[in-house]
N, C-alpha and C positions, 0 to 999 in steps of 0.2 A: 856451516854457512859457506857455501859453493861460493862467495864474491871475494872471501879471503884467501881464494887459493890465485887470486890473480894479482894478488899484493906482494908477490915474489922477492920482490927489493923496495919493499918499503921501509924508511928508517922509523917512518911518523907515522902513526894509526889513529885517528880519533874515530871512538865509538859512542861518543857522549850521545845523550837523551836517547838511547836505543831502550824505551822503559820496560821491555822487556828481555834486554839480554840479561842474559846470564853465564856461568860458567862453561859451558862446552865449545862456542864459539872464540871465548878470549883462550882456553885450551888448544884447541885448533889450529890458530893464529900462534899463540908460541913454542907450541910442539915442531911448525915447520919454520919458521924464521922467525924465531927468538934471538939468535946469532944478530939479526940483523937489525932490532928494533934500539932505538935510543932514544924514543920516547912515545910514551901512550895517554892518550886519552880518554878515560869508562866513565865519567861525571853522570851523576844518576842513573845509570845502572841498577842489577840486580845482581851483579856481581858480588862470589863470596871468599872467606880465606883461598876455597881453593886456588881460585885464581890470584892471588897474589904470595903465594907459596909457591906456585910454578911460575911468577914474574920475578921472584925472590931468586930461584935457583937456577933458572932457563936462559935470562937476559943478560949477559953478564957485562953487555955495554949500556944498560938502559939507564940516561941519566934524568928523565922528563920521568915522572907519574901525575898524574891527575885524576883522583878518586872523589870527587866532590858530589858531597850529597847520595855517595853510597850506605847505605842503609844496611845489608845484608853482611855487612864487615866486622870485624870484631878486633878487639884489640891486640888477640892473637896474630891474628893474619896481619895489621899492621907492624908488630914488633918483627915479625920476620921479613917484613919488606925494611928495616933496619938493617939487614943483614947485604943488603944490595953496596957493594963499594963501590961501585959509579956513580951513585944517586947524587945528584946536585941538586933538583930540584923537585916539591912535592905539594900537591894541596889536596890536601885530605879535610876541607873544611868540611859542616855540615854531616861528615862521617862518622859514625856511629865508633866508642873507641878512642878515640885521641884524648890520652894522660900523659902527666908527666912522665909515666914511663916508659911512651911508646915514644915521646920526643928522645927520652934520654936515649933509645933505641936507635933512633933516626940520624940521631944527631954523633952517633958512636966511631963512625968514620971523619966524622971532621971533613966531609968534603961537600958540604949542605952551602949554598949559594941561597937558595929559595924556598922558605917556608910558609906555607900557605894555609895557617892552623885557624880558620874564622870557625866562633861558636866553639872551640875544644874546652873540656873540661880540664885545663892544667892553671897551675900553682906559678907561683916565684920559683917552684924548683922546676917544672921545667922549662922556666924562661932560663935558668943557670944552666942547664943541659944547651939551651940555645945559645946561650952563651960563650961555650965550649967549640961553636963552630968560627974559628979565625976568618971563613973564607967568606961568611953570611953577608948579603948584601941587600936582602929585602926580606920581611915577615911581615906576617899580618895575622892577631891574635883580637879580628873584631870580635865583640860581644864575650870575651873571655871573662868571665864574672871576678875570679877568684886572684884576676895578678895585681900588684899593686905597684908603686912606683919603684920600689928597691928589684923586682923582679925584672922593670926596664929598666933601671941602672946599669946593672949586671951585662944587658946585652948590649948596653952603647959602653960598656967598656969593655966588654970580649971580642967586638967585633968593629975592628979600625976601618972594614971596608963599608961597613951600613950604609946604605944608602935610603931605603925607605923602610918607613916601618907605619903600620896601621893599628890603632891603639883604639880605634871608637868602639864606641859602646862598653870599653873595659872601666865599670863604676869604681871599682877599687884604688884606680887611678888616681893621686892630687898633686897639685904644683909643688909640693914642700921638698 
């Protein structure tokens, strides 16, 4: 993609609804100023692990991800975007892949500020994984079928900075 080579010192990249990128171009783009990025945007994409195995290893200031409604991703390639210690913030909603153990992956640096998990398949354990992160200050686990009210316990009492958290459509949920 010849318009990424004039993005030199860009810190911010959004590539969202590109419905057909894919791999080569988010390549491209971090092969030459990865150095420089500290946050991205591929929200429906047809981006795969690879590309987030070389945002994993290449970025090493990138604190923004935005994978929403990436389809081509796997819980592989999410566990190793885990492996990012800048990462503050991430919404991987709608993406193919988010368990409890890709939170507990995510969530392994303790420096997660913003997690953006709507529609993920996780549990009460990876709301305890979420819970783990001191610094969290906003989540959102709409439509998470399987958490229940001790799983949000957990994260309003792991996390003294919370400020919002979005709980709709999670049925498991009750007042008690």
């Amino acid at each position: 993609m010849q318009l990424l080579q004039t993005l030199s010192s860009a810190s911010y990249v959004e590539l969202s609804n590109f419905k057909a990128l894919s791999d080569a171009p988010v390549v491209e783009l971090v092969t030459r100023h990865g150095q420089d990025l500290t946050s991205i945007c591929l929200d429906f994409t047809r981006i795969t692990d690879v590309s987030l195995d070389l945002l994993a290893t290449c970025t090493p200031h990138l604190k923004q991800l935005s994978i929403k409604a990436c389809r081509n991703v796997t819980d592989k390639g999410l566990m190793i975007i885990g492996k990012s210690k800048a990462l503050e913030a991430i919404n991987c909603s709608y993406a193919n892949g988010v368990s409890d153990e890709v939170v507990a992956s995510l969530c392994s640096h303790h420096s997660l500020k913003t997690a953006i998990l709507n529609n993920a398949s996780i549990t009460d354990k990876g709301m305890a994984a979420l819970a783990s992160c001191s610094l969290l200050e906003e989540f959102s686990v709409l439509g998470a079928k399987s958490i229940t009210s001790e799983g949000v316990r957990s994260v309003g009492c792991g996390c003294p900075l919370l400020r919002h958290a979005c709980l709709a459509w999670c049925e498991q949920i009750s007042d008690g």
